[in-house]
N, C-alpha and C positions, 0 to 999 in steps of 0.2 A: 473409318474401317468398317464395313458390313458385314453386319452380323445375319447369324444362320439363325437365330433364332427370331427375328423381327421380320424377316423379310421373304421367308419361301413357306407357301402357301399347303394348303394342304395335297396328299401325293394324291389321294380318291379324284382328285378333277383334272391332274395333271395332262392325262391323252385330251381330254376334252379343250383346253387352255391351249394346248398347244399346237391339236389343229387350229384352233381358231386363230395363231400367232403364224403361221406357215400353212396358208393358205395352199391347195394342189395346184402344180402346176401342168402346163400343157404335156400329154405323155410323151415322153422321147423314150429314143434307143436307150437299152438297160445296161446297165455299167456294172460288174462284177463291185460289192461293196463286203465289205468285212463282217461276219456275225459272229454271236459267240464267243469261244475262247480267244479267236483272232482279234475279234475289236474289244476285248478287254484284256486284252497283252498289255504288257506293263510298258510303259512311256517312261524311256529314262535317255540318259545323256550318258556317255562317260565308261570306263569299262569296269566289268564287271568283278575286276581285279581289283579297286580301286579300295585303299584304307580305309577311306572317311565316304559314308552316304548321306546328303544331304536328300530331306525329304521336302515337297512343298506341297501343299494343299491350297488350291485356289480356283477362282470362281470368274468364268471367262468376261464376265460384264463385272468385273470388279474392277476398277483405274487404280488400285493401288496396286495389284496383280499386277496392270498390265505395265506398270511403272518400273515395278518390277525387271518383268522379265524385258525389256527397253532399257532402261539403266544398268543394272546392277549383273545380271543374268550375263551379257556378254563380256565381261569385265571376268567373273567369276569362271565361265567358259576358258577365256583365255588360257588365265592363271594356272587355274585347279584342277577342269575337266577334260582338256586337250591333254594337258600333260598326266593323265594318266593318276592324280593323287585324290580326286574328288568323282565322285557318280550323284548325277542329282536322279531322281526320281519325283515323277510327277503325278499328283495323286486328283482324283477328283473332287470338289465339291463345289458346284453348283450352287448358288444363292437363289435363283432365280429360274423362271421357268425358262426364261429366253437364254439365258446360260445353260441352261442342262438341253435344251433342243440344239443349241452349237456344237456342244460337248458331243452329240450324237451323232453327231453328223464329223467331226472329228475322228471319232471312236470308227468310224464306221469305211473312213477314207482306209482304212488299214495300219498295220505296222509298217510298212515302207514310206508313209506319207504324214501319219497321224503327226510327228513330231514336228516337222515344218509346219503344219496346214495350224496347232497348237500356236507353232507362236506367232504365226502371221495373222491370226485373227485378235491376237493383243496388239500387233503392231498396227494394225486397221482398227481397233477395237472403236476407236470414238465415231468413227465413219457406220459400220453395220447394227452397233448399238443403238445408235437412234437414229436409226431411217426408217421413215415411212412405211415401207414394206421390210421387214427384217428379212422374211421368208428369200425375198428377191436378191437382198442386197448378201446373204450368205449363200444364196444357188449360183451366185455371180462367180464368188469366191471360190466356192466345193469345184466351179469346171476347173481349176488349175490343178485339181487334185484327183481327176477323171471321173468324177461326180453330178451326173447331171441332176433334172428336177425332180423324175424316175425316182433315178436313186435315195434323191435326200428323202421325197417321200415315203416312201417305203424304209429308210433308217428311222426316220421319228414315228413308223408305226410299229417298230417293236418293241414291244410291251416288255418283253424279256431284257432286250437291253437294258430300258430306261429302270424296270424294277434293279437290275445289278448296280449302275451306278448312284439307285439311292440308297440302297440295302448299303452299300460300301462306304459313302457316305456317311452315313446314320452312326456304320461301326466305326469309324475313325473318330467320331465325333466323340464316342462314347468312350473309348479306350485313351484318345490323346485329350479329354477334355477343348475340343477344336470348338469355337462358334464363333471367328472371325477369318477373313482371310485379305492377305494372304499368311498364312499361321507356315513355319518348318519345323519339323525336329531335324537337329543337327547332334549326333548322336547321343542320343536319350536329352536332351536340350530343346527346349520349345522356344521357339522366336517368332515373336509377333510385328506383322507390319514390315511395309516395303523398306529396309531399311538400307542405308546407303553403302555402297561396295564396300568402302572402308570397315564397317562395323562385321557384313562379313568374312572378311579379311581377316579380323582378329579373331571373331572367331572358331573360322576353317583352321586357320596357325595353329589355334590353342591346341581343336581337336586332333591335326596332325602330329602336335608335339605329342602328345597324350599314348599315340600310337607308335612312334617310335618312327615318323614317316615325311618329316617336314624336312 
C-alpha cells in the first residue's frame, strides 16, 4: 500500500518535475478546460439524498486504488449507488508527482467528464503509468475527453490548481490521519486498503442499519 509519507517529494519543485515529466506538445486549437471553482467541483457518484457517504481518498498511480475501483467500485455501484442508498465521494491525493499532473488534467476535463476520464485512467492505469512518454500516453487519453496538448499544457501550468489539491491533501491528511491509499471513511469509520466487495458489503449494511435505511 503507498504511503504519502515516503514517496511524494517536496511541493517547492513540483512545476519544475513536472514539466520535465510532460514535456510541451505541438500547439493545437484550444479547448475550453475547467479552472477554479469548476475543476475542483466535487467528484461524487450517487445522489445527494443518499443515507450513507462513502468517502475515498486515492492516488491515481496507486494499483491498489486502481484494483479498487476495477473490482470492488462496480459491484458497490450496483448494489448501493444506483439504488439510491450509498454517494461515494472521491477525494484527492496524489502520491506522486505523476499522479497529481493526471489528477490535473482530470480536474481540468470538467465536471461533465472528470468522473469517467477518473476512472478510465485506473482502468488503463498499468498502460499510461509506465510509458515512455507519460506526457503522450495521457494527451492520447485527455482527446476522448475534448482535451487536446494545448489544453493539458496549460492545466499543469496552473499553479493555483496544483497548490488546491495539495493544500486539500495536506488537510485531509491531517484531520483523517490518511498516509496510505487507497484509505475511506465510511461514516466517521476509516478503512484501509483495496478490500474486497464482500468486506464492503458488510460494512455499507452495518452503516445503513445504523441509519434506519438498509
Amino acid at each position: 500500500m503507498p504511503t504519502y509519507a515516503n514517496t511524494f517529494r517536496g511541493f517547492a519543485l513540483l512545476a519544475a518535475i513536472i514539466g520535465a515529466i510532460f514535456a510541451f506538445a505541438p500547439s493545437a486549437a484550444r479547448a475550453e478546460i475547467a479552472t477554479g471553482a469548476a475543476a475542483m467541483a466535487e467528484m461524487s457518484l450517487g445522489s445527494a439524498d443518499a443515507p450513507v457517504v462513502l468517502h475515498e481518498y486515492s492516488s491515481l498511480t496507486c494499483p491498489h486504488c486502481a484494483r479498487f475501483h476495477i473490482d470492488a467500485l462496480p459491484a458497490i455501484k450496483k448494489e448501493y449507488i444506483d439504488t439510491g442508498k450509498v454517494r461515494i465521494v472521491f477525494h484527492d491525493f496524489p502520491l506522486d508527482n505523476l499522479a497529481l499532473g493526471a489528477l490535473m488534467i482530470v480536474r481540468c476535463s470538467g465536471p461533465d467528464r472528470n468522473i469517467d476520464f477518473f476512472n478510465m485512467l485506473y482502468d488503463t492505469q498499468a498502460d499510461w503509468s509506465r510509458a515512455s512518454n507519460p506526457r503522450a500516453a495521457l494527451i492520447a487519453l485527455a482527446r476522448f475527453y475534448g482535451m487536446n496538448g494545448t489544453d493539458v499544457n496549460a492545466c499543469l501550468a496552473d499553479q493555483t490548481l496544483m497548490n488546491t489539491i495539495v493544500a486539500e491533501r495536506t488537510r485531509m491528511s491531517d484531520l483523517h490521519g490518511i498516509q496510505s491509499t487507497p484509505t475511506f471513511m465510511l461514516e466517521g469509520e476509516k478503512i484501509e486498503g483495496a478490500l474486497a466487495f464482500d468486506v464492503f458489503k458488510e460494512k455499507i449494511d452495518k452503516a445503513l442499519a445504523a441509519k434506519g435505511a438498509q
